[in-house]
N, C-alpha and C positions, 0 to 999 in steps of 0.2 A: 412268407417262407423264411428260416433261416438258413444264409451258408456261412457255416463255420471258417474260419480267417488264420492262419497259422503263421502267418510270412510275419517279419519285422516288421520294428514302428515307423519306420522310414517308409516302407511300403503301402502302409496302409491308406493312403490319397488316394493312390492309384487303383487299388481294389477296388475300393469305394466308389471311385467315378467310374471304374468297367461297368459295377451292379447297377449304377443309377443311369449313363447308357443304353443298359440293355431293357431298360424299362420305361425310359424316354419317353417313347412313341403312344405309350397306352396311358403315360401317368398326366396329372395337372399340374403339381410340382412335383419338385425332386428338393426332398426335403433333408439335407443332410444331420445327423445330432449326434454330438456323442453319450455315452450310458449316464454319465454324469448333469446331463442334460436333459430339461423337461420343457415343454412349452406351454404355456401358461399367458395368462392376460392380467393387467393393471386396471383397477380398477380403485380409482383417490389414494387412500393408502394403502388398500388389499390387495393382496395375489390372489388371483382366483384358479383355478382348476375348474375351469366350464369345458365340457367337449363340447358339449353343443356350440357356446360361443364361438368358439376358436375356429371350426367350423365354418363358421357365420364370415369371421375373417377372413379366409381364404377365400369364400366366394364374392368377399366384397374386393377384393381386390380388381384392379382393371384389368379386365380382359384383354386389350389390347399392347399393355402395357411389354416392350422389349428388355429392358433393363433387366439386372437380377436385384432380388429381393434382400433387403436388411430387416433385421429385429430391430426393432427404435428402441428397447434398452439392451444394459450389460447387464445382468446380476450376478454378484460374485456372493459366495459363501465364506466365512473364514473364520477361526475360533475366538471368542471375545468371552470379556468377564470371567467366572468360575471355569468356564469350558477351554481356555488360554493355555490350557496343558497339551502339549505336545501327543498326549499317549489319550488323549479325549478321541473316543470312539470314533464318534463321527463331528465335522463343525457345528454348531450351533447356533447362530446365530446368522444369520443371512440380510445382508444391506443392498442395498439395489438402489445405484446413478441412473438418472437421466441429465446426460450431456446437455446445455445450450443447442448444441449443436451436432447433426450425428457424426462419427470418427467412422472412417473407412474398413480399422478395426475388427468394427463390428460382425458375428456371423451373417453369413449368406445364405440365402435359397436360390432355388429358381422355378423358370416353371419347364412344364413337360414340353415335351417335343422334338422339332428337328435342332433349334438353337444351341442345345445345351452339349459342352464339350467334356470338361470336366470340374471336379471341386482341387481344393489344395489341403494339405496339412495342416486341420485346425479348421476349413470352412469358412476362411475370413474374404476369399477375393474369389478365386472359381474364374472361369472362362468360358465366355461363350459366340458363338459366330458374332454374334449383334457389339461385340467390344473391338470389331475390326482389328483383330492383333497387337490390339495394343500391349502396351510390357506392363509387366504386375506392380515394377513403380511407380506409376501413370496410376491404375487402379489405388496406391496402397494411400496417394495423398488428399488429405481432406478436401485438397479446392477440386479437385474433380470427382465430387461426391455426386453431383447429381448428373454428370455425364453416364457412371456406369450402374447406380442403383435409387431402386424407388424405398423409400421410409417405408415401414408399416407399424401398424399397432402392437405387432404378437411381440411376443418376448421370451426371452432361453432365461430361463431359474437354473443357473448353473454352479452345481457346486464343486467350485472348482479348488478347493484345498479338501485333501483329503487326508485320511490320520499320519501321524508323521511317520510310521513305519514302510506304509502306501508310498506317501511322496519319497522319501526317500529311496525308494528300490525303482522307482521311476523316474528320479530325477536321473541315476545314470543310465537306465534304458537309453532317455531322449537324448540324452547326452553323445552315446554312444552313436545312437540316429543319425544324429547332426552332424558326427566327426570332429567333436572336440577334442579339444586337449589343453596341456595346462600352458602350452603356446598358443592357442588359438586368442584373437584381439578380440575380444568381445566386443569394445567400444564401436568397431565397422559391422557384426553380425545383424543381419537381418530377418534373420527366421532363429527361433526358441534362443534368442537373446539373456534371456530370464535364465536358461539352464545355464548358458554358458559359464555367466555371472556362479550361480550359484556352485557349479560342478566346481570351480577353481577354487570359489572358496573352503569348499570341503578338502581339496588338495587331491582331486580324483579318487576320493573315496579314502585316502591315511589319515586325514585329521580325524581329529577326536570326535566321540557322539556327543558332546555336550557340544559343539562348533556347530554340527549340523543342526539339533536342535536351537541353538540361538540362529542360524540361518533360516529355518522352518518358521520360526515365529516374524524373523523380517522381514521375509515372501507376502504374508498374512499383511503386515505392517505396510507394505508398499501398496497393496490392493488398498487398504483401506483410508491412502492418502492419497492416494487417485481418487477416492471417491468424494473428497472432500474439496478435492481441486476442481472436479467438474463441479461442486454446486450442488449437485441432485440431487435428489430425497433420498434418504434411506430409510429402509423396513427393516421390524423386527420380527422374526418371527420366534416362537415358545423355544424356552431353551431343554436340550434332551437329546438324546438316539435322534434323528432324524431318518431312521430308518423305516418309519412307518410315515412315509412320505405323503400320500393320499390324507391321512389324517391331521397332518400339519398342513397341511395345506386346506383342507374340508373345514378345520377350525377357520381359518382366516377368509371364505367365500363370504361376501356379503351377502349371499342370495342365499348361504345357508343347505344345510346338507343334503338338498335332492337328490341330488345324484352320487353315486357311490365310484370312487377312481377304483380302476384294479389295480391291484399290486404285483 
């Protein structure tokens, strides 16, 4: 079922974790994503789009297992080569880190039942009875990674820069969320860090659109030096619209086009 969602982006955590709540009792996991976000599996250098697989994952996962669940990679999307224009439809080009090591970071699941309390802005820490109260900067540091989550195989294909017209009318949404301002220290923020940065630099929305666009491309530019600082592999995928997502993706299945994604 869908329930439509009206409230702020500040709010939306909380919605989120009522719905997933109230489904608790009956669900396996409680699978939180945003629209931007698909799940998908690695597979050497492929992404795959298998339901069936993925599937497979979920049930392989331990049953008994208390912890909440992480995606074992990040994949970030951002525009590269000829697609580098600012006013490019959608990104094209999609690189995807696997860390040494997993980052805290990383989004979360969980599974069904009585444990689960709620998620956070973004999906990255979540709460549940089994984390004994502990504080979310306990959960947010790598060395106590395997106190509060188990690794798994699946992965979020997230494309997370979107056209610069998009980020920009949502950068000062989140902006707004957060409570910034052009005093706010960005260097102590701990939550949407990234906007704070970026919102000052626009000058709260006066500076110029050639600022924002040169700020749009260095957003792009910091993702993709983080990816080069964990090490990990990156994938390409066909450059284009990536609007026909199931087909960019169907092309890259090792196993080849059995199965049909819906769109």
């Amino acid at each position: 079922s869908v329930v439509p969602f009206s409230g702020g982006f500040g709010e939306k955590a909380e919605a989120l974790s009522a719905a997933m709540r109230a489904a608790a009792n009956t669900a396996d996991f409680l699978v939180p994503v945003d629209v931007d976000e698909f799940l998908v599996l690695e597979r050497g250098d492929a992404i795959a789009a298998d339901p069936a697989a993925i599937l497979d994952e979920f049930r392989n996962l331990p049953p008994a297992e208390p912890r909440k669940f992480k995606f074992s990679m990040r994949v970030a999307a951002c525009p590269g080569g000829d697609d580098a224009s600012p006013d490019a439809a959608r990104p094209a080009v999609v690189r995807s880190f696997s860390p040494p090591t997993q980052k805290a970071m990383a989004k979360t699941f969980f599974r069904g039942g009585y444990g689960f309390l709620s998620t956070d802005q973004g999906n990255h820490f979540g709460l549940t009875r089994y984390d004994n109260a502990s504080s979310q900067d306990a959960m947010r540091s790598n060395g106590h990674f395997d106190r509060f989550y188990f690794r798994t195989r699946l992965t979020l294909l997230h494309f997370s820069m979107p056209d610069f017209q998009t980020w920009h009318k949502k950068l000062f949404q989140r902006a707004k969320a957060y409570g910034f301002s052009m005093k706010s220290q960005c260097e102590g923020v701990r939550r949407g860090q990234r906007y704070c940065w970026s919102f000052q630099k626009l000058r709260g929305g006066d500076a110029p659109l050639d600022v924002a666009r040169t700020e749009y491309a260095d957003v792009c530019g910091a993702i993709a030096a983080q990816q080069r600082e964990t090490g990990g592999r990156r994938q390409g995928l066909q450059r284009g619209d990536l609007g026909g997502l199931a087909d960019v993706l169907l092309a890259h299945d090792p196993v080849g086009p059995r199965r049909r994604v819906a769109r």
